[in-house]
matplotlib code that plots the C-alpha trace (Angstrom):
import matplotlib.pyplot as plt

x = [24.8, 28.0, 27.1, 30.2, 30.9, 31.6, 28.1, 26.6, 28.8, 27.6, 23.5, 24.7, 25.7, 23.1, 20.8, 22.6, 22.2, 18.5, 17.7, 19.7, 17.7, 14.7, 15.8, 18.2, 19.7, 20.2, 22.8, 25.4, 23.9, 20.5, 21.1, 22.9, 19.9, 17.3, 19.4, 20.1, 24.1, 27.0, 28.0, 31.3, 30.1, 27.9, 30.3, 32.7, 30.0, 29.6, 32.8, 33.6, 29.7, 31.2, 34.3, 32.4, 30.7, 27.0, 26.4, 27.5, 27.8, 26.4, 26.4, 23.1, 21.6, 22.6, 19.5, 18.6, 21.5, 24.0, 27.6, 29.5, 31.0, 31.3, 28.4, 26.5, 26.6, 23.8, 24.0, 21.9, 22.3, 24.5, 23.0, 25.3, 23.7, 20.3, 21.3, 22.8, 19.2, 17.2, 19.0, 17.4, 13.6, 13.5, 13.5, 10.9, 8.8, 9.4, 7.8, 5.1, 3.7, 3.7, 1.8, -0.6, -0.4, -1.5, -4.0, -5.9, -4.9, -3.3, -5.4, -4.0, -1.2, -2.5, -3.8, -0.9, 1.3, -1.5, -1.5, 1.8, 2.3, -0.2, 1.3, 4.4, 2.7, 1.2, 4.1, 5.8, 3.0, 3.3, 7.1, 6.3, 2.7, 5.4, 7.4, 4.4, 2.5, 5.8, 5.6, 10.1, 9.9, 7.7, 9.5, 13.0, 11.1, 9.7, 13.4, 14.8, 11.5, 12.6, 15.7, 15.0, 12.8, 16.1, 15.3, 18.5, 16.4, 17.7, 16.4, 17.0, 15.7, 14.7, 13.6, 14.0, 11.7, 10.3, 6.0, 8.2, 9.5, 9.6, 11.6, 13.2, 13.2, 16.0, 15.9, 19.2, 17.9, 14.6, 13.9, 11.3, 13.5, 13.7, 10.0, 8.8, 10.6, 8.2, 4.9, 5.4, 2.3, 4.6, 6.2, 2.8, 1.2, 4.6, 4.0, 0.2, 1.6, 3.4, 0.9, -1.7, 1.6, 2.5, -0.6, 0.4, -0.2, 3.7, 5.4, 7.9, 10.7, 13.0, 12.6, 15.9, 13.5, 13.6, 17.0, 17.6, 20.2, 17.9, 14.4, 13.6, 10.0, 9.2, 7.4, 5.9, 6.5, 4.9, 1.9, -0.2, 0.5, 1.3, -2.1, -3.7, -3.8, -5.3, -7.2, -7.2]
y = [-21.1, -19.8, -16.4, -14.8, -11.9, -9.8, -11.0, -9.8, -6.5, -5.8, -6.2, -3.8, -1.2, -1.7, -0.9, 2.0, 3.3, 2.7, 4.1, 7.2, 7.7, 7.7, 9.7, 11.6, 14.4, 11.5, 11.7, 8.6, 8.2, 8.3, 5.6, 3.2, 3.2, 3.1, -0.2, -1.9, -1.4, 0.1, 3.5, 2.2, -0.1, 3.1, 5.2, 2.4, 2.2, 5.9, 6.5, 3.5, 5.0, 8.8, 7.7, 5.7, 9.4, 7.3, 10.2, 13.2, 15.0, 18.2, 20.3, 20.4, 23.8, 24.2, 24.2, 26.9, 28.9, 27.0, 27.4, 25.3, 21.8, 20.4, 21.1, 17.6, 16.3, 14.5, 13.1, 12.3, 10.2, 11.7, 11.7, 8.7, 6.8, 7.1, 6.3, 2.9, 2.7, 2.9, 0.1, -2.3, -0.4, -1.0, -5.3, -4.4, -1.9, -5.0, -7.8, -5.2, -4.8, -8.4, -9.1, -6.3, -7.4, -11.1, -10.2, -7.0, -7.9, -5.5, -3.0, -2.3, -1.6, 0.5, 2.6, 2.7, 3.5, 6.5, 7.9, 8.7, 9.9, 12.5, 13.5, 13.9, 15.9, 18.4, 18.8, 19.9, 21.7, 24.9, 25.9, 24.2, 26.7, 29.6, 29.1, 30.3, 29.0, 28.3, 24.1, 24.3, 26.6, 24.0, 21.0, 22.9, 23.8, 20.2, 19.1, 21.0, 20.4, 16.5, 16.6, 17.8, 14.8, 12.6, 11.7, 13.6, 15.1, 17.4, 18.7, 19.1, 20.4, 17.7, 18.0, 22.2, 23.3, 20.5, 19.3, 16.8, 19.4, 18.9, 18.3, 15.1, 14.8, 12.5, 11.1, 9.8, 8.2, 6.5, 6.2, 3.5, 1.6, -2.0, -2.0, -0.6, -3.6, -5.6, -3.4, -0.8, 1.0, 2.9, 4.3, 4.5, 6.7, 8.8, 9.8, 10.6, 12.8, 14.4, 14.6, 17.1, 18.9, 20.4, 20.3, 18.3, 14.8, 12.9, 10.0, 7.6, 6.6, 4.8, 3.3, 2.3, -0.2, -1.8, -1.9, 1.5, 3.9, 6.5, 7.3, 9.4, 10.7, 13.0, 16.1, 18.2, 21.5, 22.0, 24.4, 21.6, 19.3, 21.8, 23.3, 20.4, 21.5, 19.5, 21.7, 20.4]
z = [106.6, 108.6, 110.3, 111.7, 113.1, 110.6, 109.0, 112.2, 112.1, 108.6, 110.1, 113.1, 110.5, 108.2, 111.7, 112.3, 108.9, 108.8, 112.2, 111.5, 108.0, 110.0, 113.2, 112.0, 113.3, 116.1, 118.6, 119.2, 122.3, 121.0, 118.7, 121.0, 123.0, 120.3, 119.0, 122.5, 121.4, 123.5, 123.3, 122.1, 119.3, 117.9, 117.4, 115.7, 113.4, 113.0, 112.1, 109.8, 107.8, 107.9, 106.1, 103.5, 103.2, 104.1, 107.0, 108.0, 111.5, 112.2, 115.4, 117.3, 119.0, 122.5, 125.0, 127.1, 126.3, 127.9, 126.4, 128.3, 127.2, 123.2, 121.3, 120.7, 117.8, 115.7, 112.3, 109.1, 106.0, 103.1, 99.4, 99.0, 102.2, 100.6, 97.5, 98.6, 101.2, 97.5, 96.4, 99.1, 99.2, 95.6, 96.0, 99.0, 96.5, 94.2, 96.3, 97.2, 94.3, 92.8, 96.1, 94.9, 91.4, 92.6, 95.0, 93.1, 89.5, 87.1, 87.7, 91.4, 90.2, 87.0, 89.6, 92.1, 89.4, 88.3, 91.4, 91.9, 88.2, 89.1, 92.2, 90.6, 88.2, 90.8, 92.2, 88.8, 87.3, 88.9, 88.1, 84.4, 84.0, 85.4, 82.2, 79.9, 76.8, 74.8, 75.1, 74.6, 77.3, 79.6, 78.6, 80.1, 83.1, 83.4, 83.0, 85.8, 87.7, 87.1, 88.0, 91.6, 92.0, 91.1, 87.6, 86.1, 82.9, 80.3, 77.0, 73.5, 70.2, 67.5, 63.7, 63.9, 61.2, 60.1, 60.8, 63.1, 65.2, 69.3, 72.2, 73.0, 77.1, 78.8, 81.9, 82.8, 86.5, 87.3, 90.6, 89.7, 87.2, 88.5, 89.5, 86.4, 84.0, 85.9, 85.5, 82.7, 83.6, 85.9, 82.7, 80.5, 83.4, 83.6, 79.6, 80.5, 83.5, 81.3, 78.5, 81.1, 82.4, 79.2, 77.6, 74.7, 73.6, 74.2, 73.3, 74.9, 72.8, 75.4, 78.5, 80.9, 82.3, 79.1, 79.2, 76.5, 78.4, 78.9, 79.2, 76.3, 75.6, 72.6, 72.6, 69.9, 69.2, 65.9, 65.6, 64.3, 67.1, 69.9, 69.5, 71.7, 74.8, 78.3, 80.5, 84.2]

ax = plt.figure().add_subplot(projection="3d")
ax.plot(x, y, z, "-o")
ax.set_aspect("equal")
plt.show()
């Protein structure tokens, strides 16, 4: 395998990008010295990742009140640098959990997967139970609660008057999508998540890691299913 310099350029960027993800704010010089590069060769990269729009500059606080001289100036990954950063930790989240799945069996991962359903779910819960008893109500709040985690949910009324009534909740983003294809219990333990956040027993209708173009899970609104509620 040939491996040029602009195969060594693209590694040196990639670097920069990573180290700046978990730095950031960082300085140019910072960097350069955290990577072994030249001062020069930093900022080249800088400026070819802040016109792709994968960071962004901002100015730091001056020290000690001194006002003389440029401000410094320190940058951070855009939303578009960490969405392109997902892209690789989801292969590595990948390979991580096969490993788990071969060496602690299905269960492992039934229980990783559970975990951070319910961690999810505490961090939801409290602007869903600020919504009130009404479970249309708590699914909206859910969806907007959602979509700050990145999962791009909305809402909308289903079967209106009918003993099927409910609440079909779309998720147009998974952040665990290529992982959970693999091991579906990520997307079981989501449903049960959501099952003790509203308070009513759900049910997942799509799945984009099975390949539908949306997650979509149905909820009940209907007095004689709503009535079942999980107390925690």
């Amino acid at each position: 395998m040939n491996i040029g310099p602009a195969s060594t350029d693209v590694r040196t960027r990639d670097r920069v990008l990573r180290t700046i993800s978990e730095r950031g704010p960082v300085t140019a010089a910072a960097l350069a010295e955290t990577l072994g590069l030249t001062s020069a060769a930093v900022r080249r990269h800088l400026e070819g990742l802040a016109a792709e729009g994968f960071v962004e500059d901002r100015e730091l606080p001056r020290v000690g009140g001194r006002k003389r001289g440029r401000p410094a100036r320190a940058f951070v990954v855009s939303d578009k640098g960490h969405a392109s950063l997902r892209s690789d930790y989801a292969s590595l989240a990948a390979s991580l959990l096969k490993f788990l799945d071969e060496t602690g069996g299905e269960e492992a991962v039934t229980q990783f997967a559970r975990e951070r359903a319910e961690a999810l779910a505490t961090r939801v819960r409290p602007r869903v139970d600020a919504a009130g008893p009404d479970i249309g109500d708590r699914t909206a709040a859910l969806a907007k609660a959602l979509t700050d985690e990145g999962f791009a949910a909305t809402t909308r009324p289903v079967g209106d008057g009918t003993p099927l009534a409910g609440v079909q909740l779309c998720q147009g983003h998974c952040p665990v999508q290529h992982v959970a294809a693999d091991f579906p219990q990520f997307c079981d333990q989501e449903a049960k998540a959501f099952s003790s956040t509203l308070g009513v027993h759900v049910q997942r209708l799509a799945s984009l890691a099975r390949g539908d173009h949306v997650c979509t899970t149905f909820v009940p609104t209907a007095p004689s299913h709503a009535t079942e509620r999980h107390s925690r």
